[in-house]
C-alpha positions as CSV (number, residue, x, y, z in Angstrom):
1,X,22.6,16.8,-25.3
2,X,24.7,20.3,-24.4
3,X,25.6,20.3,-28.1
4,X,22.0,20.5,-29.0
5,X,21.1,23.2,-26.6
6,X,23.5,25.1,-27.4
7,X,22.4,25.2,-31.2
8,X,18.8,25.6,-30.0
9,X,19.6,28.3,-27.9
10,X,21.9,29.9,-30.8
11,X,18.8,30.0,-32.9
12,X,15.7,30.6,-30.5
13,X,17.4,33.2,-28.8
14,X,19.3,35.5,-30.4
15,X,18.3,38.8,-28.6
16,X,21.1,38.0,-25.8
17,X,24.5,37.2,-28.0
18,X,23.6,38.3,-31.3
19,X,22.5,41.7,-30.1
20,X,26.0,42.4,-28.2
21,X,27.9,41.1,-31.4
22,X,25.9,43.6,-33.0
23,X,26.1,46.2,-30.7
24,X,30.0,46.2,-31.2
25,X,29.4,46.1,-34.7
26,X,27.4,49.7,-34.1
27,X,29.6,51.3,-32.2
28,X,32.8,50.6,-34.5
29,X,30.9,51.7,-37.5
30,X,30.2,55.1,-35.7
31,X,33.6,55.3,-34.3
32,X,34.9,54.4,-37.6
33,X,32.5,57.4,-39.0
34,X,31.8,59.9,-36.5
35,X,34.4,62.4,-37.9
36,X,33.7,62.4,-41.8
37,X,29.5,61.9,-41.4
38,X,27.1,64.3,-40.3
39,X,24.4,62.9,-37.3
40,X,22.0,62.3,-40.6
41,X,24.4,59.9,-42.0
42,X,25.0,58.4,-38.5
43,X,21.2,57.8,-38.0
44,X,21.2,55.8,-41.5
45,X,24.2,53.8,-40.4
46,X,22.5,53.2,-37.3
47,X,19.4,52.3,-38.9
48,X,20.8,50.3,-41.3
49,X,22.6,48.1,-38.3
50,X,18.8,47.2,-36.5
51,X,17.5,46.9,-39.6
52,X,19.6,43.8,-40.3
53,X,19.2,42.6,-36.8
54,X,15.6,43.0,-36.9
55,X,15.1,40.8,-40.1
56,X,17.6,38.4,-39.0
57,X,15.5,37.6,-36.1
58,X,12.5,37.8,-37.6
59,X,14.0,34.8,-40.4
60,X,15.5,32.5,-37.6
61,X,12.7,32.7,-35.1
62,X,10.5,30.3,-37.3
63,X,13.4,28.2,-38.0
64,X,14.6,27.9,-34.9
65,X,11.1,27.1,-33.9
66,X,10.9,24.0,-36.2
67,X,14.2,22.7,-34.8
68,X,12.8,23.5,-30.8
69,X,9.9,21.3,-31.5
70,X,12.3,18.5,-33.0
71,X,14.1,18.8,-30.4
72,X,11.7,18.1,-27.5
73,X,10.2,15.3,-30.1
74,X,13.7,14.1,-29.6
75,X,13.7,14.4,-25.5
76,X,10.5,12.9,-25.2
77,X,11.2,10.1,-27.2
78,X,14.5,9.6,-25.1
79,X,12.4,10.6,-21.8
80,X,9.7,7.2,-22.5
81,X,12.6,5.0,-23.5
82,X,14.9,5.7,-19.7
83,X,11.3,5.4,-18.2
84,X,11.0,1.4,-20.0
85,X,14.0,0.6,-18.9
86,X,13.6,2.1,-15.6
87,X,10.5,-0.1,-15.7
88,X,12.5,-2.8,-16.7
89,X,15.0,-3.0,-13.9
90,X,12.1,-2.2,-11.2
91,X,10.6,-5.4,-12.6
92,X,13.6,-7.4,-12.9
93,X,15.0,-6.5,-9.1
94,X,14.5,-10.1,-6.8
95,X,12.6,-7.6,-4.0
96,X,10.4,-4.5,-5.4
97,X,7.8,-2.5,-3.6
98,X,4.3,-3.1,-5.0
99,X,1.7,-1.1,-2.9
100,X,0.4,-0.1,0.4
101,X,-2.9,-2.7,2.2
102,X,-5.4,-3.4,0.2
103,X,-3.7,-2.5,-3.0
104,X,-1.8,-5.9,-3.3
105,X,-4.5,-7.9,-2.4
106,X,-5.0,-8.9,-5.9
107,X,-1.1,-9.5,-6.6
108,X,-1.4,-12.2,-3.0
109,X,-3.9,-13.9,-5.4
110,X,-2.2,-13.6,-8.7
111,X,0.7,-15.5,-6.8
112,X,-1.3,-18.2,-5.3
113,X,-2.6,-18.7,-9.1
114,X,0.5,-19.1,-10.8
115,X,1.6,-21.7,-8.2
116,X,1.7,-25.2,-9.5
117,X,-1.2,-27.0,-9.3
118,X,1.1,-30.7,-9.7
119,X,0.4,-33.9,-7.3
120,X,3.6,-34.8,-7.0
121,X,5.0,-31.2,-6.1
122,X,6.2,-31.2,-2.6
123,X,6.7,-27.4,-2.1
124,X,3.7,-25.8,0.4
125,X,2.5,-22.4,0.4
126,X,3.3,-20.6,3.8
127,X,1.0,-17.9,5.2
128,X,1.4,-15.7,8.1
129,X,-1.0,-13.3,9.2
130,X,-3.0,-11.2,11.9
131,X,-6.4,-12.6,11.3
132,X,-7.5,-15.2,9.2
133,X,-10.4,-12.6,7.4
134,X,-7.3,-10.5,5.9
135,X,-8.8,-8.0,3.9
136,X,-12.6,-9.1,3.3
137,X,-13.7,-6.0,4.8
138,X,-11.2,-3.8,2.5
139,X,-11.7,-5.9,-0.8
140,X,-14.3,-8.2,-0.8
141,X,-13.7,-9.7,-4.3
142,X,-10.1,-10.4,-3.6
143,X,-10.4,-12.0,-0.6
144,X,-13.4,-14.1,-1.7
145,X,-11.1,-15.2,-4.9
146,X,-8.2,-15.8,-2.0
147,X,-10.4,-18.3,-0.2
148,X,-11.7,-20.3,-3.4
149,X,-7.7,-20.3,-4.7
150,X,-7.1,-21.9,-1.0
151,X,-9.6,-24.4,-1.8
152,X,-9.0,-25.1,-4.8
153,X,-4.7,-26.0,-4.5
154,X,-5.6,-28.0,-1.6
155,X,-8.4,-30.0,-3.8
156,X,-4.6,-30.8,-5.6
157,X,-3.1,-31.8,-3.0
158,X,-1.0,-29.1,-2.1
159,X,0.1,-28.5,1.7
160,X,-1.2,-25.3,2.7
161,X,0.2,-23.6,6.5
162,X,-1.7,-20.6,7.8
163,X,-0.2,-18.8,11.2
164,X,-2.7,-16.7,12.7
165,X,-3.3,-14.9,15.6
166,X,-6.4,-16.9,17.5
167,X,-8.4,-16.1,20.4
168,X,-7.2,-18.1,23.5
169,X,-9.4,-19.8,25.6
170,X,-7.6,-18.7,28.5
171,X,-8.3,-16.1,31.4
172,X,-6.4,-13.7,28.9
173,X,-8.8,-14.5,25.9
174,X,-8.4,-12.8,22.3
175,X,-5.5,-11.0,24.0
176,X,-3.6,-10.7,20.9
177,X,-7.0,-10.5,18.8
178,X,-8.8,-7.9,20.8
179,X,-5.7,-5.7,20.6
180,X,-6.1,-6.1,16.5
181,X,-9.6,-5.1,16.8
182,X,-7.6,-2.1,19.4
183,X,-5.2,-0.1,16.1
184,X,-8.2,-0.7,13.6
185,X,-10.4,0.8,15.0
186,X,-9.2,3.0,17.7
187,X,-7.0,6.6,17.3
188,X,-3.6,5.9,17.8
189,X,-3.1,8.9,20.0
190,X,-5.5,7.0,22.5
191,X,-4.0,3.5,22.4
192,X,-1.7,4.5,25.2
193,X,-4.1,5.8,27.2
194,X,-6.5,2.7,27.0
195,X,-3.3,1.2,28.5
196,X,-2.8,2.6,31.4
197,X,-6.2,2.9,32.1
198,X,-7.0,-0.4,31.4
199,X,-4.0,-1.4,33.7
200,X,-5.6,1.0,36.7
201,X,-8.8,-0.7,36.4
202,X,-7.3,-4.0,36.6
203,X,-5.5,-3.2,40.1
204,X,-8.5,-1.5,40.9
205,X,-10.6,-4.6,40.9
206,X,-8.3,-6.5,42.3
207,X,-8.7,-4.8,45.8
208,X,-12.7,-5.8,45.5
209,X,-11.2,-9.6,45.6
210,X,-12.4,-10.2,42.0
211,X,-11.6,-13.4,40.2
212,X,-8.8,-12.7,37.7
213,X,-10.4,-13.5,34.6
214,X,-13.2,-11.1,35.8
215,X,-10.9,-8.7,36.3
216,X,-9.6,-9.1,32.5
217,X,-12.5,-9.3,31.6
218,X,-14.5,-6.6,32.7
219,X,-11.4,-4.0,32.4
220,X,-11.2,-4.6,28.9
221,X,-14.6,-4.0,28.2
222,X,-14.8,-0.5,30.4
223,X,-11.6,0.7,28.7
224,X,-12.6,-0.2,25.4
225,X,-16.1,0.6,25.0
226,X,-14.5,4.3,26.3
227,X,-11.8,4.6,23.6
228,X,-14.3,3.3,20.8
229,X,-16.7,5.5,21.4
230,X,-14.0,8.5,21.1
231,X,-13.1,7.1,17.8
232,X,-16.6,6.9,16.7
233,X,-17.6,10.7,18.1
234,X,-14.0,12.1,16.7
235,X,-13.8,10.2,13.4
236,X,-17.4,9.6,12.4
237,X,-17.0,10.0,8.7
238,X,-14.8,7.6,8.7
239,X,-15.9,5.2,11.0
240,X,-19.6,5.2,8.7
241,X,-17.8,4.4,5.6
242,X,-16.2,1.2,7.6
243,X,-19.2,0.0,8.4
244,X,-20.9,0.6,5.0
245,X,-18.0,-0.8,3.6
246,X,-17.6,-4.0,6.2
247,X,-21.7,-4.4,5.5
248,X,-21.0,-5.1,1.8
249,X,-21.8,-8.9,0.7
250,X,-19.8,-11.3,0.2
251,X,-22.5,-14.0,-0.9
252,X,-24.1,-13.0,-4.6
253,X,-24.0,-16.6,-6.3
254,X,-20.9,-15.8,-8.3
255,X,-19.0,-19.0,-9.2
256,X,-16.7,-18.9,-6.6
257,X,-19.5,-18.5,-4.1
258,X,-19.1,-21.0,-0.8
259,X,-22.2,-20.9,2.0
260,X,-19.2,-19.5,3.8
261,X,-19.8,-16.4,2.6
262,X,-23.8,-16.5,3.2
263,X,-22.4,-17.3,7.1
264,X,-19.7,-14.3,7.0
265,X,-23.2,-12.4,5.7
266,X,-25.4,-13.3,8.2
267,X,-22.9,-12.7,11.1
268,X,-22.3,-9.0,9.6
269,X,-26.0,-8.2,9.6
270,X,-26.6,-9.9,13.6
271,X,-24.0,-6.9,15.1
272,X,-23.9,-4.2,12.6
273,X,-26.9,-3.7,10.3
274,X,-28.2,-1.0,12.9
275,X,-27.8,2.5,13.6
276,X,-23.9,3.2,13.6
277,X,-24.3,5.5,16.8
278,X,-25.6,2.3,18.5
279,X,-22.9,-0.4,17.7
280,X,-20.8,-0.7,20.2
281,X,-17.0,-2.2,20.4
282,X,-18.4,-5.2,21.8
283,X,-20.2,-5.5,18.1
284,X,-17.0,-5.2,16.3
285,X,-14.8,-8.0,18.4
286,X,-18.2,-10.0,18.0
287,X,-17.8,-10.2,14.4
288,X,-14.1,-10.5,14.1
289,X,-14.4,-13.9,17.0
290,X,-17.4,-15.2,15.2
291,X,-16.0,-14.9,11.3
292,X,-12.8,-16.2,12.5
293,X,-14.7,-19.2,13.9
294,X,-16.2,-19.7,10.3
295,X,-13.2,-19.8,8.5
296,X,-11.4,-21.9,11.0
297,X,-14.1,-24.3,10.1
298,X,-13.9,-23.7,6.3
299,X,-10.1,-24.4,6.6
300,X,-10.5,-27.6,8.7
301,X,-12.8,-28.8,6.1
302,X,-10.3,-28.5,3.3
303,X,-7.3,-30.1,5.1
304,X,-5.6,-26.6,5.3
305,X,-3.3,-26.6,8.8
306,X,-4.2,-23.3,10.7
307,X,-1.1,-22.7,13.8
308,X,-2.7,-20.3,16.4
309,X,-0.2,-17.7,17.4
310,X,0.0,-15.9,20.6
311,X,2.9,-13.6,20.0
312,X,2.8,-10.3,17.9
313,X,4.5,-10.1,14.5
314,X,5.8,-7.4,12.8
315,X,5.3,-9.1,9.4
316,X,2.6,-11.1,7.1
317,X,3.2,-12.8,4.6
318,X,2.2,-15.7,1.4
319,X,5.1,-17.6,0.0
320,X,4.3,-20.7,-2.4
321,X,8.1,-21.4,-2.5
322,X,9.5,-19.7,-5.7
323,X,8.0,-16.1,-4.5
324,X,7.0,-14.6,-1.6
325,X,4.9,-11.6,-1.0
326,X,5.0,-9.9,2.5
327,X,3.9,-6.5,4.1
328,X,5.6,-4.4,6.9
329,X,3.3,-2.0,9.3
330,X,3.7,1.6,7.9
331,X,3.1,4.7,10.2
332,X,0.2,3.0,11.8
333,X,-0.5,-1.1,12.0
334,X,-3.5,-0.9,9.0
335,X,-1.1,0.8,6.5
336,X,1.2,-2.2,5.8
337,X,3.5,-1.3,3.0
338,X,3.6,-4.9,0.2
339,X,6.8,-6.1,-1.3
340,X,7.3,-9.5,-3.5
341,X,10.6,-11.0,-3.3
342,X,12.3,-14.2,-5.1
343,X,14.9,-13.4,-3.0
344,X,16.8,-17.0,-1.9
345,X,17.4,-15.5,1.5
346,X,13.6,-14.1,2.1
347,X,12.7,-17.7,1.5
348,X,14.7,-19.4,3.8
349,X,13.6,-17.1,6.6
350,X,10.3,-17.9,6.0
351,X,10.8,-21.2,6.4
352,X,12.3,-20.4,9.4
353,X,9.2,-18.6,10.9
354,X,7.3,-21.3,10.3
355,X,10.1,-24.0,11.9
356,X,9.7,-21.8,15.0
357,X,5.9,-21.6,15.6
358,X,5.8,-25.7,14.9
359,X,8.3,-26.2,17.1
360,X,6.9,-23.8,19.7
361,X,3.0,-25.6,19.2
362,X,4.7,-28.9,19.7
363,X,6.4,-27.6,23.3
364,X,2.7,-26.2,24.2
């Protein structure tokens, strides 16, 4: 590559070298000259010199033109080739990056399609993940083609395992599901402050000889009707296009269509198809708890196992046993960064996971 610069730059440029080769040439010729000429004969030498120099360039420039165009023909032929094979490796690597939420939600269904669709294969697809409505207010069509690829390998007789986080019918209840609702739709810099005022409430009530779960209960809505509606005021651009975008439906009679998605509708419309300066927090957990209850129902139906978690993970993930696709929480919990992995080891610990919340349901 140097050894063709170097003739490029030999030919495109000559002002720089050529002109001090021929500057030398000048002087010696004047030196050689200076006593037996007059200064007319030295101004025809001199004249004579640039002359040469000037025709010179003016005969190489379009030469070396032509061979600076082949040239960078040549580069950017070699430039697409290192970028294939690039490509190549990227591709060819067990673990690669493949996007940031929702962008891989197509690539989660591209995976559950080219899983075997056999009777007799024993292998089960694996999914862990915050709630069981995983992107349908991001991407509708992908998660709608999610569902019916669900359906449809379980129709086959494939075991299908799907850890979510569930609202508990305890005195704590949607603890871990209210606090998803909590980074989605809530600034980050005010998460911390819904804490600790959430906490003060709670101690608060307590004095007044309160039942506990009233306590829970009615410091969790005060704190986070307060933080919501400072996201709504602060980020109202935003927070419209989510709802416009959430209020987007899922049932058009497509082929893939299930009354599920008339339900999913329905439930939309009840808390959200109003003035956005009137929906309140309450609105949003409402339809998270009562699509959640939906699909739970859909799942049942087609023999797909659902494990409730209570405890916060820091991954999701879809593994149908040859590859496994998985996402990590970026700077803030909605902007989980997507890898797909064939990696042995991946696998295994996936299995593992889902060893540990069996194990744990069976000790509850």
């Amino acid at each position: 590559m140097q050894r063709y610069t170097k003739k490029i730059n030999h030919l495109i440029i000559p002002n720089q070298k050529r002109c001090t080769f021929a500057k030398k040439i000048f002087i010696n010729k004047l030196n050689s000259n200076i006593m037996q000429n007059s200064f007319r004969e030295k101004l025809k030498v001199a004249r004579t010199i640039f002359k040469g120099i000037y025709e010179s360039i003016v005969i190489l420039s379009p030469f070396g033109l032509i061979l600076s165009i082949a040239f960078f023909m040549i580069q950017t032929k070699e430039s697409e080739e290192l970028v294939d094979n690039l490509t190549h490796i990227e591709q060819s690597l067990s673990t690669r990056h493949i996007g940031i939420f929702p962008d891989y939600l197509d690539k989660i269904n591209k995976l559950l399609y080219d899983t075997p669709r056999n009777q007799g294969d024993s292998s089960k697809i694996v999914i862990f993940q915050d709630v069981l409505f995983y992107g349908a207010f991001y991407n509708g069509n992908a998660f709608k083609e999610m569902i019916h690829q669900l359906a449809e390998l379980s129709s086959n007789g494939k075991h299908i395992v799907i850890a979510y986080y569930d609202n508990n019918n305890d005195m704590r209840k949607g603890r871990m599901f209210r606090e998803v609702v909590q980074e989605s739709w809530m600034r980050q810099q005010d998460l911390k402050k819904l804490s600790n005022e959430r906490r003060e409430l709670i101690e608060s009530l307590r004095k007044e000889n309160e039942s506990r779960s009233v306590v829970f209960r009615v410091a969790d809505s005060i704190a986070n009707e307060k933080y919501f509606a400072i996201y709504c005021k602060n980020e109202y651009k935003e927070y419209s296009t989510r709802i416009e975008r959430i209020l987007r439906p899922l049932y058009n009679e497509t082929k893939h269509d299930y009354q599920l998605f008339l339900k999913i509708d329905n439930i939309k419309n009840k808390y959200l198809n109003k003035p956005v300066n009137t929906i309140a927090y309450d609105d949003i957990y409402n339809v998270y708890y009562e699509v959640t209850e939906e699909l739970k129902s859909f799942f049942e139906v087609h023999n797909i196992q659902l494990i409730p978690l209570n405890e916060y993970l820091t991954m999701s993930c879809w593994s149908n046993g040859e590859r496994v696709l998985f996402a990590f929480p970026g700077k803030y919990a909605a902007d989980e960064i997507g890898f797909i992995s064939s990696d042995v080891a991946i696998l295994r610990y996936i299995d593992t996971m889902l060893e540990g919340v069996e194990n744990s349901n069976k000790e509850d």
